[in-house]
C-alpha positions as CSV (number, residue, x, y, z in Angstrom):
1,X,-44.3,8.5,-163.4
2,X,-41.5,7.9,-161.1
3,X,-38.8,5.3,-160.4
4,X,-38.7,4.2,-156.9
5,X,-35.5,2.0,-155.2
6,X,-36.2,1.2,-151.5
7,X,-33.5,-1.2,-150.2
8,X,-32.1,-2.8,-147.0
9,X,-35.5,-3.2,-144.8
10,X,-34.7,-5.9,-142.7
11,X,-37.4,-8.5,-141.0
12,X,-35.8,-10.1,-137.7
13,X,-36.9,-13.5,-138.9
14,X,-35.4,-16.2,-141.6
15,X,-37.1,-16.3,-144.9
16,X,-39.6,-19.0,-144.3
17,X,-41.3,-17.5,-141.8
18,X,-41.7,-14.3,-143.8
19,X,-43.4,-16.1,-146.5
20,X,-45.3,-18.2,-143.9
21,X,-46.6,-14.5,-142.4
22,X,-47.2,-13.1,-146.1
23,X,-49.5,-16.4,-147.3
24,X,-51.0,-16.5,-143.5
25,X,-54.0,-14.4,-143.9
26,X,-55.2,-13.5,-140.9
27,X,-53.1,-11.6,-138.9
28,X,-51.2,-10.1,-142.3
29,X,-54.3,-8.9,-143.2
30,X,-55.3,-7.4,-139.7
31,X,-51.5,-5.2,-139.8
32,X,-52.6,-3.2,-142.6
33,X,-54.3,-0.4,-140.6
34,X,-54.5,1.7,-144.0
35,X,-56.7,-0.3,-145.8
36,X,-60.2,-2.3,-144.8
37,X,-62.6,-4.3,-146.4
38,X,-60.1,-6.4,-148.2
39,X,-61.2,-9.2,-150.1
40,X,-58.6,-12.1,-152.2
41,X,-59.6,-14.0,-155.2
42,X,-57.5,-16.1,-157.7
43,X,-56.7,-14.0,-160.7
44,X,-55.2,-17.3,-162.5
45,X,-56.0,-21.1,-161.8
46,X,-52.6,-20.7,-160.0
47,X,-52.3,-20.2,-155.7
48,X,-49.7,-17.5,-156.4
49,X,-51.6,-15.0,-158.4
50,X,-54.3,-13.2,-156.2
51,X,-56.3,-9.7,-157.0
52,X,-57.0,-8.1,-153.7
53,X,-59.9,-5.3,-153.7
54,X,-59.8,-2.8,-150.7
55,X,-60.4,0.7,-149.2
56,X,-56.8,2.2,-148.8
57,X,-56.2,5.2,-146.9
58,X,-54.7,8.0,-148.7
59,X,-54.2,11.2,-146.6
60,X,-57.8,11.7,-144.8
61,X,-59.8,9.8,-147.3
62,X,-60.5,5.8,-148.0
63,X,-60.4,5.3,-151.8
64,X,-61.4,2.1,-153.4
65,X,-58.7,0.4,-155.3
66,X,-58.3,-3.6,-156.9
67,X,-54.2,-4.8,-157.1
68,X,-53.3,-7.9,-158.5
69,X,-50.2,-9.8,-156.7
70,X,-48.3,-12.8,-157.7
71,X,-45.9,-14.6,-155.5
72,X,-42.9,-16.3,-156.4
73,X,-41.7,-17.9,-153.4
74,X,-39.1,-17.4,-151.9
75,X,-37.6,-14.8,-154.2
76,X,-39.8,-12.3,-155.0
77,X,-43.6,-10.7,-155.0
78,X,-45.0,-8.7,-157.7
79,X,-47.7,-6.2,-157.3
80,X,-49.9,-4.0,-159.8
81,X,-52.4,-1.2,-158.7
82,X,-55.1,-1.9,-161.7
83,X,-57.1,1.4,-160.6
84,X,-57.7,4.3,-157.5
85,X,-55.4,6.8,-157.4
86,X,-52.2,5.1,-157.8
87,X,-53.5,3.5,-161.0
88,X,-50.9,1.8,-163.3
89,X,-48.2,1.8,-160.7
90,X,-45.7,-1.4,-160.3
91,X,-43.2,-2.3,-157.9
92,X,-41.5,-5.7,-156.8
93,X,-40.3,-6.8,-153.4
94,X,-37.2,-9.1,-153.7
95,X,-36.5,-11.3,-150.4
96,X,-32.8,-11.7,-149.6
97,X,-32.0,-14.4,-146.5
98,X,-29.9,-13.2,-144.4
99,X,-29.4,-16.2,-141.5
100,X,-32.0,-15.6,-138.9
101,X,-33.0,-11.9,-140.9
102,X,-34.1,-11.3,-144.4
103,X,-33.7,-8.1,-146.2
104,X,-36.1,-6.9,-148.5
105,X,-35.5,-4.6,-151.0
106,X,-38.7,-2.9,-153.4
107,X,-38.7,-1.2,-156.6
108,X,-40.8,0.1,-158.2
109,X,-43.0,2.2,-160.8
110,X,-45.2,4.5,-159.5
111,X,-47.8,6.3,-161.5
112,X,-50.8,8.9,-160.9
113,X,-52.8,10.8,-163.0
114,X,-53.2,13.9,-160.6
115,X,-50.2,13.7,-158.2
116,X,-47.1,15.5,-159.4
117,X,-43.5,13.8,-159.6
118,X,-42.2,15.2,-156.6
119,X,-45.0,14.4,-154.4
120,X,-45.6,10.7,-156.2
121,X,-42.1,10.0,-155.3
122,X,-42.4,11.0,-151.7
123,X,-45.4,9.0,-151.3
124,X,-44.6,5.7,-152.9
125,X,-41.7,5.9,-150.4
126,X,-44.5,6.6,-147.3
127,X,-46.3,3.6,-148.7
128,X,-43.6,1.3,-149.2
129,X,-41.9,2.0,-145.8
130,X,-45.6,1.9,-143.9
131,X,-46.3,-1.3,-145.4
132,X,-43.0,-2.9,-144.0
133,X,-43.6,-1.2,-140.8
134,X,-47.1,-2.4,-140.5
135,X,-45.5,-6.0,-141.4
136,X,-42.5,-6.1,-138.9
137,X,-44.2,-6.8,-135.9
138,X,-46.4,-9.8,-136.7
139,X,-43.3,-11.1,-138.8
140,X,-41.4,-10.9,-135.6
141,X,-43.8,-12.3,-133.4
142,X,-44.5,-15.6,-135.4
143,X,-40.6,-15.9,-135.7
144,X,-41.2,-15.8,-131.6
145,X,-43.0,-18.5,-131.9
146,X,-41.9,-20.5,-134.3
147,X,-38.3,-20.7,-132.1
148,X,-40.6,-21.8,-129.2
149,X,-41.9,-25.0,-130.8
């Protein structure tokens, strides 16, 4: 198990529209090149608790793994890898407004069976930065358009 802090990513777009790209589905979904096949169901009678089941790319090979998320707007997400290889591991992204930007910060919990520390460390920081990458662009482009209307 290791401890993961990943701070200061910064989305060129103000905090509503972040959450507005997170909750919009579609195109969220589509930015995750690493994983396919994803499917969302509420976990709770509550909109902000989800599980999400999915193929996620690790190295060459897809792997099957469930995670349950819950949102709490505009403050904070919370997600938990319930199996696959990353099984047990936790982390948090906190959501900081920053006028027109928001910085978001993760930490995190990772945990794996068969990966040692050193490489478990290294990759929760490959997934945590991919995952903002993959999320930048759309983030940006619906801030685009939301200045337009």
């Amino acid at each position: 198990m290791v401890f993961v802090r990943d701070e200061g990513a910064i989305f060129d777009a103000p905090i509503d529209v972040v959450w507005r790209y997170i909750f919009g589905g579609g195109e969220h979904d589509k930015a995750h090149r690493t994983t396919r096949g994803g499917k969302f169901k509420l976990a709770l009678k509550e909109p902000t608790v989800l599980l999400y089941t999915a193929e996620r790319k690790y190295g060459s090979q897809w792997r099957r793994e469930t995670m349950r998320i819950s949102f709490f707007p505009p403050l904070v997400s919370v997600q938990e890898l319930l199996d696959g290889p990353l099984g047990g591991s936790k982390w948090t992204y906190v959501y900081l407004p920053r006028g027109r930007r928001t910085q978001v910060d993760a930490y995190g919990e990772f945990t794996s069976r068969k990966i040692p520390e050193r490489r478990l460390r290294k990759l929760a920081l490959e997934f945590l930065e991919n995952e903002f990458r993959e999320d930048a662009p759309g983030v940006r482009t619906l801030a685009r358009a939301t200045r337009r209307r």
